[in-house]
C-alpha positions as CSV (number, residue, x, y, z in Angstrom):
1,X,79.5,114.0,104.0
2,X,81.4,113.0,100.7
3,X,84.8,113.4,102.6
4,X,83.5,111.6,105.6
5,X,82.5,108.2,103.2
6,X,86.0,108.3,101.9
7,X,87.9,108.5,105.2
8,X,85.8,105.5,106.5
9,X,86.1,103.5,103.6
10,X,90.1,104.1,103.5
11,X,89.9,103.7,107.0
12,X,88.1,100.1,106.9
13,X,90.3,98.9,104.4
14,X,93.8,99.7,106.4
15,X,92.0,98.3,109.1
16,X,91.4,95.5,107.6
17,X,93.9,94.6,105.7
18,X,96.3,95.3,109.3
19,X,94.0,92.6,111.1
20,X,92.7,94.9,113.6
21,X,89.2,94.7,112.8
22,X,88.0,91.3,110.8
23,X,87.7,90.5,107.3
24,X,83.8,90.0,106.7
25,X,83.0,87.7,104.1
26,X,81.6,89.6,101.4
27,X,81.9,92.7,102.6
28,X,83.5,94.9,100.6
29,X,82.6,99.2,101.2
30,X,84.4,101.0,98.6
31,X,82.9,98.5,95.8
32,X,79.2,99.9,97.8
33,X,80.6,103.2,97.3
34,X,80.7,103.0,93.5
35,X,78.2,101.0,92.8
36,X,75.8,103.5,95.3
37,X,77.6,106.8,94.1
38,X,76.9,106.4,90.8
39,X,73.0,106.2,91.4
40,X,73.1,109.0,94.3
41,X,76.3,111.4,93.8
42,X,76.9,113.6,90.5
43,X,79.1,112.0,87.7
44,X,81.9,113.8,88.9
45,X,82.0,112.8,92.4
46,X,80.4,109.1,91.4
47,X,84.2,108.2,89.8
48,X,86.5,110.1,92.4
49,X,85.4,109.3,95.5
50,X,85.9,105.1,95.5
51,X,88.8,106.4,93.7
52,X,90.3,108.3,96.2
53,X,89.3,106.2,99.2
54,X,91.2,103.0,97.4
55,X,93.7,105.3,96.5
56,X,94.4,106.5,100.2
57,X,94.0,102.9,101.6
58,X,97.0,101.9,99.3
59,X,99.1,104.8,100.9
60,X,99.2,103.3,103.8
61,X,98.7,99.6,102.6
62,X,101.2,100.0,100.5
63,X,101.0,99.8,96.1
64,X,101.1,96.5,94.4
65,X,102.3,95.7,90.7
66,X,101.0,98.2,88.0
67,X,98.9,95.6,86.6
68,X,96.8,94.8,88.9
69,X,96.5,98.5,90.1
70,X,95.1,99.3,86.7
71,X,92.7,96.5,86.9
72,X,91.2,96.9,90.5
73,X,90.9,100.8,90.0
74,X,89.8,100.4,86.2
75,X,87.0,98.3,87.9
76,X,86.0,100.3,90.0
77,X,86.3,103.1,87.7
78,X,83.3,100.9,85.8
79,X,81.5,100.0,88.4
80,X,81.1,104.1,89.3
């Protein structure tokens, strides 16, 4: 189940961010999977999986400056 919530997260995003599916205001589903994993997954899984989902979204996306990448994942590193 855990590797099905990261390949539809990662999935949303590319979607997303390629314009084939809509950007919904406020809608944002790796943030719900840290927030969520840390309350229902183990501590382990609770930081890798957002992790890993945002992390395969920008393989395809494509990586940004290494500022901001330390930021956004540091985030949701927090939030987890």
């Amino acid at each position: 189940m855990i590797y099905f919530f990261i390949f539809a997260a990662a999935a949303i995003r590319v979607l997303s961010h390629l314009d084939l599916i809509p950007n919904l205001p406020n809608f944002a589903p790796i943030a719900a999977m840290a927030l969520f994993g840390g309350t229902y997954l183990n501590k382990k899984y609770a930081l890798i999986v957002p992790l890993l989902a945002m992390f395969l979204a920008d393989l395809f996306i494509g990586f940004y400056t290494p500022a901001v990448m330390v930021s956004v994942y540091g985030s949701f590193f927090v939030i987890g």
